[in-house]
C-alpha positions in Angstrom: 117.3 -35.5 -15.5 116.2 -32.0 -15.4 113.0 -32.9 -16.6 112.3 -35.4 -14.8 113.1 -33.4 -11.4 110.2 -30.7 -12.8 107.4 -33.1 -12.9 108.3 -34.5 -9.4 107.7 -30.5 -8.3 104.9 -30.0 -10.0 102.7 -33.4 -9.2 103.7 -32.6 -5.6 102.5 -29.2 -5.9 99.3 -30.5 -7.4 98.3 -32.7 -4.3 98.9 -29.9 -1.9 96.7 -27.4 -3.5 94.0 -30.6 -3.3 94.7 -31.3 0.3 94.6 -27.4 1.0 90.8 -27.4 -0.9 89.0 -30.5 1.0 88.7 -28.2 4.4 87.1 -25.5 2.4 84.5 -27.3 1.0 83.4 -29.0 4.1 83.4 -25.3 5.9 80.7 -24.4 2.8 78.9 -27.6 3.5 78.5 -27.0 7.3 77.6 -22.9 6.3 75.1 -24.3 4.6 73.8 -27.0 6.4 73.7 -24.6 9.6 71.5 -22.0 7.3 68.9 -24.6 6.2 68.8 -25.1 10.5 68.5 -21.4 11.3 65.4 -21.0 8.3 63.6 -24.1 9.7 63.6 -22.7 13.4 63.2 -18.8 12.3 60.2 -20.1 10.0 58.9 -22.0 12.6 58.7 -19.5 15.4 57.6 -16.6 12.4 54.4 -19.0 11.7 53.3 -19.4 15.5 53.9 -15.9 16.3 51.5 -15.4 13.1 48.9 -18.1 14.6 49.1 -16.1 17.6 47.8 -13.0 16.2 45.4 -14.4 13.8 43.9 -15.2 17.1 40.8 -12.6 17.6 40.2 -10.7 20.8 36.7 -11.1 22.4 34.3 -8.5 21.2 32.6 -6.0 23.8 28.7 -5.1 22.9 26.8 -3.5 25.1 24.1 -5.0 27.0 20.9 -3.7 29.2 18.2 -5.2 30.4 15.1 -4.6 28.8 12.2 -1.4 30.5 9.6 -2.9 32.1 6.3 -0.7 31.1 2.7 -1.2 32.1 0.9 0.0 29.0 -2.5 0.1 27.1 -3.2 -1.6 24.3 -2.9 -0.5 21.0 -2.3 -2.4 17.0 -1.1 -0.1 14.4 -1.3 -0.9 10.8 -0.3 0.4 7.3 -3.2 1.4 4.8 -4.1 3.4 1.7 -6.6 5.8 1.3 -9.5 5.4 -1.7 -12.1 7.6 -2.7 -15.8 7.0 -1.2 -17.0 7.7 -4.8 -15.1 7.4 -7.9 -17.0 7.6 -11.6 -15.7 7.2 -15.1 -17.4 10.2 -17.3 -18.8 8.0 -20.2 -20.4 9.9 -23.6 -24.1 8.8 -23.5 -24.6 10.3 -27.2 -22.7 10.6 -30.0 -21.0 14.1 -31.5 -18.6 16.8 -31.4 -17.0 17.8 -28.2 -17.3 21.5 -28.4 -16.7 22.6 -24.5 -14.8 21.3 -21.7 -15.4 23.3 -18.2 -12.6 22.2 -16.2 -9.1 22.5 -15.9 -7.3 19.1 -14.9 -6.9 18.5 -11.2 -9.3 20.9 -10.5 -12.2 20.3 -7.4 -15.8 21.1 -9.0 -19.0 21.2 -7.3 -21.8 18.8 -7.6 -23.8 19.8 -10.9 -20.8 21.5 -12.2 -20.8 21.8 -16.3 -17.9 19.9 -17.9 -18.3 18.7 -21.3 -21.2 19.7 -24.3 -21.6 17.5 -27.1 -22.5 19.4 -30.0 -26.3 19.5 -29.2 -28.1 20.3 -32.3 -28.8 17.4 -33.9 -30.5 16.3 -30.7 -32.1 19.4 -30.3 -33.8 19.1 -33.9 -35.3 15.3 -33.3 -36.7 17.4 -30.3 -38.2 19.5 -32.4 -39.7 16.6 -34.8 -41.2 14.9 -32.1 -43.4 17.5 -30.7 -44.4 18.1 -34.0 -45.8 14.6 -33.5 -47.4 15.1 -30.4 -49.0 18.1 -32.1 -50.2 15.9 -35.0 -50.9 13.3 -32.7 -53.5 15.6 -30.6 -55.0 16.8 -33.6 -55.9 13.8 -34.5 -57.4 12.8 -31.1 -59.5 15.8 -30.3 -60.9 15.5 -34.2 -61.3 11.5 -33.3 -63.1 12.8 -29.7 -65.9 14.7 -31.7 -66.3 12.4 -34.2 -66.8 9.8 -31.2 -69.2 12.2 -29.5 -71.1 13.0 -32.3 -71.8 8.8 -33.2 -72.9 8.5 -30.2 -75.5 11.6 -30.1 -77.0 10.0 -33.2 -76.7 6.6 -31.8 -79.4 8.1 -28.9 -81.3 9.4 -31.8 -81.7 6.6 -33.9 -79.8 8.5 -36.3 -77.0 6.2 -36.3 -75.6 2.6 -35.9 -74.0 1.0 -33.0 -71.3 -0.2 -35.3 -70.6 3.5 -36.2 -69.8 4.2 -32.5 -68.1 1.5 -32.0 -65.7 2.6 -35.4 -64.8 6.3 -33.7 -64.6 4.6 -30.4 -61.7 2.5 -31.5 -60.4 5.5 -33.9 -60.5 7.9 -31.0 -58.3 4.6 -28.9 -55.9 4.7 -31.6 -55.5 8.6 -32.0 -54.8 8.6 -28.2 -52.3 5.9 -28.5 -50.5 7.7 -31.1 -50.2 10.7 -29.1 -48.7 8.6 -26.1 -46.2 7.0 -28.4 -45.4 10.6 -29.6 -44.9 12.1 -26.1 -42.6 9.3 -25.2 -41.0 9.9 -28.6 -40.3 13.6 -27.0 -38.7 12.0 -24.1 -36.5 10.1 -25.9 -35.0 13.0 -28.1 -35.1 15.1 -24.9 -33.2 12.4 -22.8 -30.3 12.7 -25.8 -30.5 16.0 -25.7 -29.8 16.2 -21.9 -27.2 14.2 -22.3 -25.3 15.8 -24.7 -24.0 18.3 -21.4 -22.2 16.4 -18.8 -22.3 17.3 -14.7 -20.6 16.7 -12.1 -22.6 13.4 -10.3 -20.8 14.8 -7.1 -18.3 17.4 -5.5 -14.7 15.9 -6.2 -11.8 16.1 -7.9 -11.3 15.9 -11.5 -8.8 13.6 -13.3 -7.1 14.5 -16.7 -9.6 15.0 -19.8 -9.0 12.3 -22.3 -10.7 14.0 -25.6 -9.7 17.4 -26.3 -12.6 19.9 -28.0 -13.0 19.2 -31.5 -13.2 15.4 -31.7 -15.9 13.1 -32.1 -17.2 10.9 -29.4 -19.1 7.9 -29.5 -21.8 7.1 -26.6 -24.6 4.7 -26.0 -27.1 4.7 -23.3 -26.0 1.1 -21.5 -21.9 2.6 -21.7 -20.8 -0.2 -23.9 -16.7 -0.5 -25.1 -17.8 2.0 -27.7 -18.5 4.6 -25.5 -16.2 7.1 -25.2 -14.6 7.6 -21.4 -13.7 11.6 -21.0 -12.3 12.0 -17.5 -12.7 10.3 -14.4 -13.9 11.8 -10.9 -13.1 11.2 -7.7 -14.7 12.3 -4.1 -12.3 13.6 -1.8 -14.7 14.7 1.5 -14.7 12.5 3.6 -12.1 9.6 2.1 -11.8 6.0 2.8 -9.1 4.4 4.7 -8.7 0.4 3.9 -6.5 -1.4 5.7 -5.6 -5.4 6.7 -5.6 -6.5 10.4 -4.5 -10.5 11.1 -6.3 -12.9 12.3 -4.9 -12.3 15.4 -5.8 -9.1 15.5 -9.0 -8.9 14.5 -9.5 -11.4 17.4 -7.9 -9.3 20.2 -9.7 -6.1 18.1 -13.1 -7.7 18.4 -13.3 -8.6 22.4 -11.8 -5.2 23.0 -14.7 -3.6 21.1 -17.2 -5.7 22.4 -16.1 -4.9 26.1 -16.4 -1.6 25.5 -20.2 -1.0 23.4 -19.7 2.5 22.8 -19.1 4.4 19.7 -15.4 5.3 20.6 -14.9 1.8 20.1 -15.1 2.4 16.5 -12.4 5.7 16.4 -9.3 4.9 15.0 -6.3 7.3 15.0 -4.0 8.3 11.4 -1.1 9.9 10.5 0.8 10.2 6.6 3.9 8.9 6.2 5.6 12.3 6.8 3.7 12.9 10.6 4.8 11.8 13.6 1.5 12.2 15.6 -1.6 10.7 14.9 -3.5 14.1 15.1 -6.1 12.9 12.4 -9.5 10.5 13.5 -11.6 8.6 11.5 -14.1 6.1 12.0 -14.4 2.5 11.6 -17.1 1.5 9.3 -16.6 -1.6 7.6 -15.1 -5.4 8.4 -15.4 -7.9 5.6 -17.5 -11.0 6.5 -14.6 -13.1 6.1 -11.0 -13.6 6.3 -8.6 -14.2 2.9 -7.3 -17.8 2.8 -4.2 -16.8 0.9 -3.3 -13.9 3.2 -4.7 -14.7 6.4 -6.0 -11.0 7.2 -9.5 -9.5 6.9 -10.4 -6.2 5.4 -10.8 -3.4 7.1 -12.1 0.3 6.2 -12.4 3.6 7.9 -14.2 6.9 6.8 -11.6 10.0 7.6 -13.1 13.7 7.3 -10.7 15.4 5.1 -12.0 19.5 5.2 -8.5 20.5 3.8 -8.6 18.5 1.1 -5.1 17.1 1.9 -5.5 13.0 1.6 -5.4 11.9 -1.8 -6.8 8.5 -3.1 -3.8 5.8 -3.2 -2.0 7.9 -0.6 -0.9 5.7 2.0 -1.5 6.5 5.7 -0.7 4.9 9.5 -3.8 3.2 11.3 -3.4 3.2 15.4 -6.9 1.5 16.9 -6.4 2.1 21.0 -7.4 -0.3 23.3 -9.0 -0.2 26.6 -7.1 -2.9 28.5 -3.5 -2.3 29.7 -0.5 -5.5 30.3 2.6 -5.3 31.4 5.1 -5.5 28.7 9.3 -5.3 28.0 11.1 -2.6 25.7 14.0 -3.1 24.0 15.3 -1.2 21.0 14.1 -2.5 17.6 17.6 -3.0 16.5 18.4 -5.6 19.0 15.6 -7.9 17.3 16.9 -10.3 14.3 13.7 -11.7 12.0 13.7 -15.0 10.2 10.9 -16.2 7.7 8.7 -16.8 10.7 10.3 -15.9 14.1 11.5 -13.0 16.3 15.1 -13.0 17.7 16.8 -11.1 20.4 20.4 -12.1 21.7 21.3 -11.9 25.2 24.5 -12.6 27.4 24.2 -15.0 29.6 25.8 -16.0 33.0 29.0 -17.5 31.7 29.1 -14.3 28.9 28.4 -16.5 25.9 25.6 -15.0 23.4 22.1 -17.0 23.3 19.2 -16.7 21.1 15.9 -16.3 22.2 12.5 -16.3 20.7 10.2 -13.5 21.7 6.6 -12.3 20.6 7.0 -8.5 19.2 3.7 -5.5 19.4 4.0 -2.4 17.7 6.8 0.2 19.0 6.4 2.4 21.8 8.6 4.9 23.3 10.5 4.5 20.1 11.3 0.9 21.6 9.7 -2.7 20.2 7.2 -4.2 22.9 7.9 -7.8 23.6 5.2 -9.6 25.0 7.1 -12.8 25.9 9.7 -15.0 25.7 12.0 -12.3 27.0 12.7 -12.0 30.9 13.1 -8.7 32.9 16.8 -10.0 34.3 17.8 -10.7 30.7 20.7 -8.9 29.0 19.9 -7.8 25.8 23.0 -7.2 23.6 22.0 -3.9 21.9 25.0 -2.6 20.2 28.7 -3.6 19.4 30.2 -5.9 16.7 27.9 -8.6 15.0 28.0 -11.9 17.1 26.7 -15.3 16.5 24.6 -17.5 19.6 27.8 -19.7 21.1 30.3 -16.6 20.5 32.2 -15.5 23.9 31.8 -11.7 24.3 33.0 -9.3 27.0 29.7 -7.2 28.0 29.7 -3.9 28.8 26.4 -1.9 30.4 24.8 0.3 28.8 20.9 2.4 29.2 18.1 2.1 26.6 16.9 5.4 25.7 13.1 5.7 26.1 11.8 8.1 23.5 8.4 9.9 23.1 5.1 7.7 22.1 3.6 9.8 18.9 1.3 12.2 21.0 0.2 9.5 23.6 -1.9 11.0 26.9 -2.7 7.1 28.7 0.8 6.1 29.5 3.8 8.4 30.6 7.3 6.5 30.8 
């Protein structure tokens, strides 16, 4: 009875604690359910707040519009200065090199002593062959009287024709042997001279490549056996080669022929380290024709060079002036973008979008790029700021191009 009382109490107690449980679990489920809600919406409004910002502002460059300059002609190109004479020293006889009479580097004079070659054996086949010529005139004086006296007893009776005729050819012979030993003298004589080398001309000297003490070889026609000692170069005046294009030469050409006057011909220099072209040489030399490959024609100018300062394979700025004067547009060489063929400059337009434009670039002037077309004079030239692309809104801002000196000019003033 008791028992059975106790199981009553406890399966009732059971199925309270279960209907006590249900609302507990359905409060977690609509916790839970209401947190997946808020993370969906939160998430959402995080990732178009963050689309928002990735959005980037419009950049601000700064734009002006390009000087305006009426200004003289003028090309400028790069070249490289070579020596108007240049000469390997070559052995012309064989020997010992027993002097050298130079240090390296050093400037010698025309005629200037620099190398012996151990002269003595030369100096005894000179000595042989005017013993020949000696022997060789001996004989012809003693073939002379013998000729003489055939021919006094010829007149006479006393002799025979064929007896003149025999110390007439002796005496021929006697007189060719003495030729052939003079020229034999030469010969040893023209070793001899050779075994010294001069200076062909006033210039500098290169390294010596064959200390004293070695043997050289030489040959008279400077053959692969010869042995090369130094080399030589002229330094006053100096050459200036350089490469104009065909479009330059062309413009360079009419200019020069308008003109018919040696000025025509003066070009102005400076070295890569100068910022005036204070130096002047003269234009001696176009080649007769242009090179297919490149498209340019060689050029060269003689430059005085009294303080001995331009050195062969130094390279050096060419400016050729020209008389006629255009009206041209500045901007700063920054503001131009290069392709593989073309000349860019951005500008803003109208609506402040960025557009391309091709121009046609000179040399700089003022420290500023000459454009000789395809830019206009009401154009805004986007010359500083952030990079921008054509088609990219921007938000210009004005600016002024500085206008810089022109290297030493005295026919324009900006």
């Amino acid at each position: 009875m008791d028992n059975t009382m106790t199981e009553t109490t406890a399966n009732s107690t059971n199925g309270e604690n279960s209907v006590l449980r249900r609302p507990r679990v359905y409060a977690g489920i609509a916790v839970l359910v209401a947190l997946i809600v808020a993370t969906a919406i939160i998430g959402s409004q995080l990732s178009h707040g963050a689309s928002v910002r990735a959005a980037p502002p419009t950049p601000t460059v700064s734009v002006s519009r390009p000087i305006q300059r009426q200004l003289h002609g003028r090309m400028q190109f790069l070249g490289q200065f070579s020596p108007v004479n240049q000469v390997e020293l070559k052995a012309q006889v064989g020997g010992t090199l027993t002097y050298i009479g130079f240090k390296d580097g050093d400037v010698v004079a025309k005629g200037s002593l620099l190398f012996i070659i151990d002269p003595t054996p030369y100096q005894i086949k000179v000595d042989e062959a005017t013993a020949q010529v000696a022997k060789a005139r001996a004989r012809l004086e003693l073939a002379t009287t013998e000729l003489a006296r055939a021919q006094t007893l010829e007149k006479t009776d006393a002799g025979t024709v064929e007896n003149v005729d025999q110390r007439s050819s002796e005496q021929h012979a006697a007189q060719a042997s003495l030729d052939e030993a003079e020229a034999l003298v030469r010969d040893a004589k023209f070793d001899l001279d050779h075994a010294r080398v001069y200076a062909p001309f006033t210039g500098r000297m290169g390294t010596h490549l064959v200390s004293v003490g070695n043997l050289v070889s030489g040959n008279r026609g400077g053959g692969s056996s010869t042995t090369l000692l130094a080399t030589i170069v002229s330094i006053d005046p100096i050459y200036l080669n350089f490469d104009m294009s065909e479009g330059d030469y062309l413009n360079f050409e009419r200019e020069r022929a308008s003109r018919k006057s040696p000025l025509a011909d003066i070009v102005d220099i400076a070295l890569s380290d100068e910022h005036h072209f204070d130096r002047h040489g003269t234009l001696n030399f176009l080649d007769n024709s242009l090179d297919r490959s490149s498209g340019t024609i060689h050029a060269r100018a003689t430059v005085p060079n009294p303080d001995l300062l331009l050195t062969p394979g130094e390279f050096g700025r060419v400016r050729v002036n020209l008389p006629s004067s255009r009206q041209v547009l500045l901007v700063p060489d920054a503001a131009i973008s290069a392709d593989q063929t073309d000349r860019m400059v951005l500008v803003a337009g109208s609506d402040d979008v960025v557009k391309e434009k091709k121009v046609q670039t000179g040399d700089l002037r003022y420290g500023l790029r000459v454009i000789y077309s395809g830019l206009a004079l009401s154009d805004r030239v986007v010359i500083g700021g952030p990079p921008v692309v054509p088609g990219a809104k921007v938000l210009p801002k004005n600016d002024t191009i500085a206008v810089g000196s022109d290297e030493g000019s005295n026919q324009d003033q900006p």
